[in-house]
C-alpha positions in Angstrom: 3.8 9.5 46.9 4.6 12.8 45.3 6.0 11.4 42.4 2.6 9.3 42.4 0.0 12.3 42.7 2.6 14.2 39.8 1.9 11.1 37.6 -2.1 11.2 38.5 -2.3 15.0 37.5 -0.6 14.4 34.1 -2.9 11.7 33.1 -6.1 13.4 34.8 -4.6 16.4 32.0 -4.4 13.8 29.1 -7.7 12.7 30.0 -9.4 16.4 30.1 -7.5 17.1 27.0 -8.1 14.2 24.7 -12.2 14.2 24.7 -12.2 17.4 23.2 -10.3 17.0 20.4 -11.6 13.4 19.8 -15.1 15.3 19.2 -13.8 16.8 16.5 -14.2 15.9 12.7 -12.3 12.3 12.4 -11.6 12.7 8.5 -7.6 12.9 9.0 -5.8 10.5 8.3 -1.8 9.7 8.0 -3.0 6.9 4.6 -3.7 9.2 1.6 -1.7 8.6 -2.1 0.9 11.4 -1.1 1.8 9.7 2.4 1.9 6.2 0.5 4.6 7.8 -1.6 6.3 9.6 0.8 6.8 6.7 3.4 7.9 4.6 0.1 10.4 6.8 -0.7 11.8 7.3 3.4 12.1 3.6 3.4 13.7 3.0 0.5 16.1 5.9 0.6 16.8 5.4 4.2 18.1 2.2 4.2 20.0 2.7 1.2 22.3 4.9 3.6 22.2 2.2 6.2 23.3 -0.3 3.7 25.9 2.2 1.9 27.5 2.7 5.0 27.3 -0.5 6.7 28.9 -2.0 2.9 31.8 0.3 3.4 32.2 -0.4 7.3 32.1 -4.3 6.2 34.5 -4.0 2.9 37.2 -2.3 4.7 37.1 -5.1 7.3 37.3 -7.4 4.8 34.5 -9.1 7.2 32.7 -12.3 6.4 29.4 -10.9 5.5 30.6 -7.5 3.6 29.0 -9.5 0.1 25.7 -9.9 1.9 25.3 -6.5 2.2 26.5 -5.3 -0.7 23.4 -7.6 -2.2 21.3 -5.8 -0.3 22.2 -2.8 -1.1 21.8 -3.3 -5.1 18.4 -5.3 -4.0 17.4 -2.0 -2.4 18.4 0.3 -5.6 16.5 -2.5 -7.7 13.3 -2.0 -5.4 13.4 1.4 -6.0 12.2 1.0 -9.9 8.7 0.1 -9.4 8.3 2.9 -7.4 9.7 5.1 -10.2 7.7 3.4 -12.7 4.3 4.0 -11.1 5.0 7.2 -11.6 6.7 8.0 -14.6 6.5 4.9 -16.2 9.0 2.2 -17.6 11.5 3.6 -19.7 12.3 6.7 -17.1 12.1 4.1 -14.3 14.8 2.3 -15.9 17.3 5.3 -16.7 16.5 5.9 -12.9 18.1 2.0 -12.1 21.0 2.5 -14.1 21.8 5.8 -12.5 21.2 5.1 -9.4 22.6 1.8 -8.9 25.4 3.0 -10.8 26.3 4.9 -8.0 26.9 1.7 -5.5 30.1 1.4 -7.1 32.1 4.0 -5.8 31.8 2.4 -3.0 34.3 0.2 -3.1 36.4 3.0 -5.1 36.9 4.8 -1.2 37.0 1.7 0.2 40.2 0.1 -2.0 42.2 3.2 -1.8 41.4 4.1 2.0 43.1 0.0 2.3 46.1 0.7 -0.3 46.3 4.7 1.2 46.2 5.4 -2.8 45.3 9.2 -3.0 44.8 8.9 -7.2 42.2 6.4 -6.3 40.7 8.4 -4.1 40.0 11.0 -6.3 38.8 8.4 -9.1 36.5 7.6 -6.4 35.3 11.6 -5.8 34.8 11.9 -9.2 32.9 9.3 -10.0 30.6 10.8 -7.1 30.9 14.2 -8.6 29.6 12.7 -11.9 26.6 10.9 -10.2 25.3 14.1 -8.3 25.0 15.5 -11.5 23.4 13.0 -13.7 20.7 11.9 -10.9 20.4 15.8 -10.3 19.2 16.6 -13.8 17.3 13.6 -14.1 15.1 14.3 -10.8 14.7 18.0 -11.9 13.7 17.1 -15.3 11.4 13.9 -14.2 9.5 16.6 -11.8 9.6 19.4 -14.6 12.0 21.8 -12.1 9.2 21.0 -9.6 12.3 19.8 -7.6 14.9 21.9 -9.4 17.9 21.1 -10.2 20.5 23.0 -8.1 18.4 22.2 -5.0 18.5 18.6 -6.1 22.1 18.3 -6.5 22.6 20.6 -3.6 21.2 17.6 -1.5 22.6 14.7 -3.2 26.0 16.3 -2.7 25.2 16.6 1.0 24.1 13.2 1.3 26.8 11.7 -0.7 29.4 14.3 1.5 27.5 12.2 4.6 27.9 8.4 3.6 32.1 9.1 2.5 32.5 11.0 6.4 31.0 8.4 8.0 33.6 6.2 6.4 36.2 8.5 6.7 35.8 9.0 10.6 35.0 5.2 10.8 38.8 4.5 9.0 40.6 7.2 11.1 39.2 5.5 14.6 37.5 8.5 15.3 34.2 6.6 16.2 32.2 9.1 18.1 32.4 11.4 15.0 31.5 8.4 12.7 28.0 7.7 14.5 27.3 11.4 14.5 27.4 12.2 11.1 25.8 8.4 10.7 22.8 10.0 12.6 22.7 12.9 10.6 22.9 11.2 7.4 20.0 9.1 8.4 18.0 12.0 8.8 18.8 14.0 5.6 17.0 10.8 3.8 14.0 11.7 5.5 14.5 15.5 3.9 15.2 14.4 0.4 12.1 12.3 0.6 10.0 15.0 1.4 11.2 17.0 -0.9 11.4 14.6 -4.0 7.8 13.6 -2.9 6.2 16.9 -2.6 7.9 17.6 -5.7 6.0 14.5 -7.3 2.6 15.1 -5.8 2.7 19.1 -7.4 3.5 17.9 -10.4 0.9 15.2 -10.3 -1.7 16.6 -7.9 -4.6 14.3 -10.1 -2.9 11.1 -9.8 -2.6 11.8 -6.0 -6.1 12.6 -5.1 -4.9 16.4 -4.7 -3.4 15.0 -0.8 0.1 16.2 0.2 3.3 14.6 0.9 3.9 17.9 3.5 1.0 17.5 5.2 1.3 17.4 9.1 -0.3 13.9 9.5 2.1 13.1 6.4 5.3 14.4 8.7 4.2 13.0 11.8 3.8 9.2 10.0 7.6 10.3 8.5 8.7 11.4 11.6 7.6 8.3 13.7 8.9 6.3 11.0 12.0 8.0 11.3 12.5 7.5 15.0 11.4 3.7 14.8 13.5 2.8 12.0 17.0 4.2 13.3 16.2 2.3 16.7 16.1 -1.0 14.6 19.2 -0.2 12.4 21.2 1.1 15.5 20.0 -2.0 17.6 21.3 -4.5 14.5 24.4 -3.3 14.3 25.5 -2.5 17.9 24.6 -6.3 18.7 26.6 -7.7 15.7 29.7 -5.1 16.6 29.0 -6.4 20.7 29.2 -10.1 19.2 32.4 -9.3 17.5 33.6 -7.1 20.3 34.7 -4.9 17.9 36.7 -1.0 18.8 33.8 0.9 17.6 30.8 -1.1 20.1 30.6 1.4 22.7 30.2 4.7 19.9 27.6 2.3 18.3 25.8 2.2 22.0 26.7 5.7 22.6 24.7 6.4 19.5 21.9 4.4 20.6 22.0 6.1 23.5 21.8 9.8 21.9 18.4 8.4 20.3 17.0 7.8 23.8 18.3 11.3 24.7 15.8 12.5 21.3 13.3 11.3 23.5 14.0 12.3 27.1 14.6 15.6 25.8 11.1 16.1 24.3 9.2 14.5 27.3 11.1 16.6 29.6 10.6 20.3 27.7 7.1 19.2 28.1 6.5 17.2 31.9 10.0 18.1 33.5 12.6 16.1 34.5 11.0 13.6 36.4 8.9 12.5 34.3 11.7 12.4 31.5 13.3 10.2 33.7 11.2 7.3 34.3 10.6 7.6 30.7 14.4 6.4 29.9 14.2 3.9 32.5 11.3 2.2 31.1 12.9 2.2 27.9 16.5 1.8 28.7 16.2 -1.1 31.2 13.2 -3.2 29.7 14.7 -2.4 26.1 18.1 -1.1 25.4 19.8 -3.0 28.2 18.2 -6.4 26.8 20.1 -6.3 23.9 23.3 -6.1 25.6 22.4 -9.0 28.0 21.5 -10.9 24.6 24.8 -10.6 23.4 26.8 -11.4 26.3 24.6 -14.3 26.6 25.4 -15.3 23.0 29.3 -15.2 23.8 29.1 -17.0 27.1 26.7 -19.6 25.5 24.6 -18.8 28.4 21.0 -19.7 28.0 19.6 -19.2 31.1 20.5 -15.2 30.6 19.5 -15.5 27.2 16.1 -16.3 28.6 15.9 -13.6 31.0 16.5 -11.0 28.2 14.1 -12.4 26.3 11.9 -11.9 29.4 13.0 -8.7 30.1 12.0 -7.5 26.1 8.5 -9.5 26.5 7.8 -7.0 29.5 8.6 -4.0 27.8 6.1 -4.9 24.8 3.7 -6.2 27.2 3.8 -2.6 28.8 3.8 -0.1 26.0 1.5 -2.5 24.2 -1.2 -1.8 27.3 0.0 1.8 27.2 -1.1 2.6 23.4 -4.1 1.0 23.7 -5.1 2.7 27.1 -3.5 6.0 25.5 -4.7 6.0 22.0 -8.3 5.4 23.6 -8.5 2.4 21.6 -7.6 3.8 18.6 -4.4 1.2 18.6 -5.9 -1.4 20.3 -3.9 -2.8 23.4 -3.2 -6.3 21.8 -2.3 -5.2 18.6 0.0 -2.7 20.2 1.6 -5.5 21.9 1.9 -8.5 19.3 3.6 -5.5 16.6 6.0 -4.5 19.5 6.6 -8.1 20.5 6.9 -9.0 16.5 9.9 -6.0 16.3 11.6 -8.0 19.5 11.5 -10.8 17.4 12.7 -9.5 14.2 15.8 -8.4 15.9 16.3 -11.7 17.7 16.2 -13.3 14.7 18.6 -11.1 12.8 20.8 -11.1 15.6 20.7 -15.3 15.4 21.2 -15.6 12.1 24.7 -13.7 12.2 25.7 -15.5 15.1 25.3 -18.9 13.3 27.2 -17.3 10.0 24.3 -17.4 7.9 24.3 -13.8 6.8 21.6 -14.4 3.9 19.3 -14.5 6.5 21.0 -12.2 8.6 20.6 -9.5 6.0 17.1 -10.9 4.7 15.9 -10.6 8.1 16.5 -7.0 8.5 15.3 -6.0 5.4 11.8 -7.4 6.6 12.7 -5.8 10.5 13.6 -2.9 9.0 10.2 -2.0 6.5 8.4 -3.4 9.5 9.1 -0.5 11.5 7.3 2.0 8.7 4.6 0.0 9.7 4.7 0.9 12.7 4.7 4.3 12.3 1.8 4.1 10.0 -0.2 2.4 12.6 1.0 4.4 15.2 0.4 7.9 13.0 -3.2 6.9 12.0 -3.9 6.0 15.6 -2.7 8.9 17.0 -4.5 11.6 14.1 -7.8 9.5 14.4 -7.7 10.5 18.1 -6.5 14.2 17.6 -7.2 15.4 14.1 -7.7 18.9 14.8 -4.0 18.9 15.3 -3.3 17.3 11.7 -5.7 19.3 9.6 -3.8 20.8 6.4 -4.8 24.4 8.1 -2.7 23.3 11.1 0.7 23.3 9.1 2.9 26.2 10.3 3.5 28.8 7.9 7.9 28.4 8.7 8.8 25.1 9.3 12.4 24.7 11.1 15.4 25.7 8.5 17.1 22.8 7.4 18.9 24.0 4.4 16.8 22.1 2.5 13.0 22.7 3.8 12.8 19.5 5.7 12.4 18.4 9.7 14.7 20.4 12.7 18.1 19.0 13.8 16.6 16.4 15.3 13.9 15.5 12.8 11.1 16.1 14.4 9.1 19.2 14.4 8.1 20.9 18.2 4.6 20.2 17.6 5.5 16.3 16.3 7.6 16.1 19.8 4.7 17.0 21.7 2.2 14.7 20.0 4.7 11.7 20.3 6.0 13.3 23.3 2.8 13.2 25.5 2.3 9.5 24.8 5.9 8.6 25.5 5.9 10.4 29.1 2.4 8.8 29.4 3.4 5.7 28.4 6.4 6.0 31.5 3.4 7.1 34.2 0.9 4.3 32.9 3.6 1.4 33.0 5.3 3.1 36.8 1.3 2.4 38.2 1.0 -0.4 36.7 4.0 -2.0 38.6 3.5 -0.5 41.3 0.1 -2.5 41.6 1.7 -5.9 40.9 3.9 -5.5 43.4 
C-alpha cells in the first residue's frame, strides 16, 4: 500500500506537470535537415565500431561466420558514400570510400600477428592506423573548411581507433570485463564524433540545412535515445550468439548488458529514489533481459515449450511499455504503435538470433543490419513524441551554455546529458509505476 500511494503521487506529479508544458508552442521537433544528418551519421558510424570489433572478435576465433561480418562491415563503409555525396558531392564522396574503407584492413593486420604473437606485424598494423588517422583527418578538416579542424579531428579518430584495437587487445588477453568496458565506451565516442562532424557540416552549410542544428537539444535527445536503444540491440545480438556457443567471454557480455540497465536505474533513481528505480529494473530485467537468456537455453536444449514461454514473456513486456508510451506520451506515441515497434524489435532479435543458430549467417548479419537501423527509428519516434509533448524543454534557448566535458565537446560519461536523463528518465520510472498498477489489477 505505501509503495502504491508512492506510485499514485508520482503520476498525480507527471500529470500536474505535463499540461503545462503541453500548452506551450508545439513547433519543436527532433525531424529537421541537421537531425536527419546527425542520426545518419550515429548510425552509420556506430555500427561500424560494432562491426569492427565484432570482425576482430570473429577472425581471431577463426569462427564460422567471421567473413559475414567482415561483408558487413565494408557494406557499412560503402553506405556511408551517399551520405558523403549529398553533401559534398561525387568525386569527395569517393576519396571519402577509398579512405575510409581502406582502413578495414588493418583489421586483420592485429588480428594475424596477435594469432602468430608477431610483434613486427603488429607494428605494420599500428602504422597503417597511424597513416589512416592522418589522411581521414585532413580530409574531414579540409571537406568542412577547418569547421571541424584538423587536430581535433585526428585527436578523435586516434581515440576511437585507440578504442576498437583495446577492445581486441583485452578480448585476446582473456581479460573480458575490461574488453566490454572499453566496448561501451567506444560505442559512445561514435555518438561524439557524430556530433561533431555533423555540427561541423551544418556551420559550413547552414543554407542547405534550413539554418537547423545538429547540437540542438531535441537533436541530442533523438541521438541520445538512439544511443541507448541501439547498444541494447547490439549487446542483446551478441550475448545470445556467445550464450549459444557458450563461449568464456558470455557472462562479461551479460555483465555489460547489465551495466546498460544500471544507465537506467541510476537516472530513475537520482530522480524518484530507490524504490522506484527498482521496479524499474525488474520490469525490464525479468520481462526483457532474462527472456533472452531463457531463449537461448531453449535453443540448446531444443526445448520448445520454454522457447514459447520466452517468447511470451517478451510479448508482455512490449504489451506493457507499448500501453505505457501511449498513456505517457498523452498520445503523442500512440499505445498501439508503441507496442507493434517494440514487439517488431523482439522480433528482429528473434530472428537474428535464428538465423545463427541454423548457420545461415547471411541472414544472421542481414538481419541485424535491418534490427540494428531499426532502433534509430525508434529513437526518432520516441524523440518527436516526447518534444511534441514538452517543447519548452527542447527550444534552441534551452541548450545549456557548458555541456558536460568530454574531451571532445560531446555527451557526459554515460552519454546522456542530466537534463536528457530526466526527460527519458521520468517516462522510464513512469513506465515501471504504470505497468506495477496495471498488474496489480489483472490479478
Amino acid at each position: 500500500m505505501k509503495h502504491l500511494k508512492k506510485v499514485l503521487v508520482l503520476m498525480m506529479a507527471f500529470v500536474l506537470i505535463v499540461p503545462s508544458v503541453s500548452m506551450a508552442n508545439n513547433s519543436a521537433t527532433v525531424k529537421t535537415p541537421a537531425s536527419e544528418l546527425r542520426a545518419s551519421l550515429d548510425q552509420l558510424l556506430s555500427e561500424h565500431f560494432v562491426l569492427a570489433t565484432t570482425y576482430m572478435m570473429k577472425s581471431y576465433e577463426d569462427a564460422e561466420d567471421a567473413d559475414q561480418v567482415w561483408e558487413k562491415l565494408d557494406q557499412n563503409a560503402k553506405d556511408m558514400t551517399p551520405a558523403i555525396a549529398s553533401v559534398y558531392g561525387e568525386e569527395a564522396a569517393a576519396k571519402f570510400e577509398e579512405i575510409f574503407r581502406g582502413h578495414n584492413d588493418y583489421s586483420d593486420g592485429f588480428v594475424e600477428a596477435a594469432k602468430n604473437d608477431d610483434e613486427e606485424a603488429r607494428e605494420m598494423a599500428e602504422a597503417e592506423v597511424d597513416e589512416f588517422v592522418n589522411e581521414f583527418g585532413s580530409f574531414l578538416a579540409t571537406a568542412t573548411e577547418g569547421n571541424l579542424s584538423e587536430e581535433a579531428a585526428k585527436e578523435v579518430l586516434a581515440a576511437h581507433e585507440e578504442d576498437v584495437v583495446k577492445v581486441f587487445d583485452h578480448y585476446v588477453n582473456e581479460e573480458y570485463e575490461q574488453a566490454y568496458a572499453t566496448y561501451r565506451e567506444g560505442f559512445q565516442r561514435m555518438f561524439d564524433i557524430s556530433k561533431a562532424l555533423s555540427s561541423a557540416i551544418v556551420t559550413q552549410m547552414p543554407d542547405q540545412f534550413e539554418n537547423t542544428k545538429a547540437d540542438a537539444p531535441a537533436a541530442d535527445l533523438r541521438s541520445n535515445l538512439n544511443a541507448l536503444a541501439s547498444e541494447h540491440f547490439a549487446l542483446a545480438v551478441l550475448e545470445m550468439q556467445k550464450g549459444y556457443n557458450q563461449s568464456a567471454d558470455y557472462d562479461f557480455v551479460t555483465w555489460a548488458e547489465n551495466q546498460h540497465t544500471q544507465d537506467f536505474k541510476a537516472a530513475i533513481e537520482s530522480i524518484y529514489g530507490q524504490e522506484g528505480a527498482e521496479q524499474f529494473e525488474q520490469v525490464w530485467q525479468q520481462d526483457h533481459i532474462n527472456a533472452q537468456s531463457d531463449l537461448v537455453t531453449a535453443a540448446l536444449e531444443e526445448d520448445e515449450e520454454a522457447r514459447k514461454m520466452a517468447e511470451e514473456s517478451l510479448q508482455m513486456f512490449a504489451e506493457d511499455f507499448g500501453a505505457f508510451l501511449g498513456s505517457a506520451t498523452e498520445g503523442n506515441l500512440p499505445a498501439e504503435a508503441a507496442t507493434e515497434a517494440v514487439w517488431m524489435h523482439e522480433e528482429q532479435v528473434l530472428k537474428t538470433f535464428d538465423a545463427y543458430v541454423e548457420g545461415d549467417y547471411e541472414a544472421a548479419y542481414t538481419s541485424f543490419r535491418e534490427g540494428y537501423g531499426f532502433m534509430f527509428g525508434i529513437g526518432e519516434t520516441l524523440g518527436d513524441a516526447i518534444v511534441k509533448q514538452m517543447p519548452d524543454q527542447f527550444n534552441q534557448e534551452m541548450m545549456p551554455e557548458e555541456m558536460p566535458d568530454t574531451g571532445f565537446g560531446g555527451t557526459s560519461d554515460q552519454g546522456l546529458s542530466t537534463w536528457v536523463w530526466v526527460a527519458f528518465g521520468l517516462l522510464a520510472a513512469a513506465s515501471a509505476s504504470f505497468i506495477y498498477m496495471r498488474r496489480v489489477n489483472q490479478k
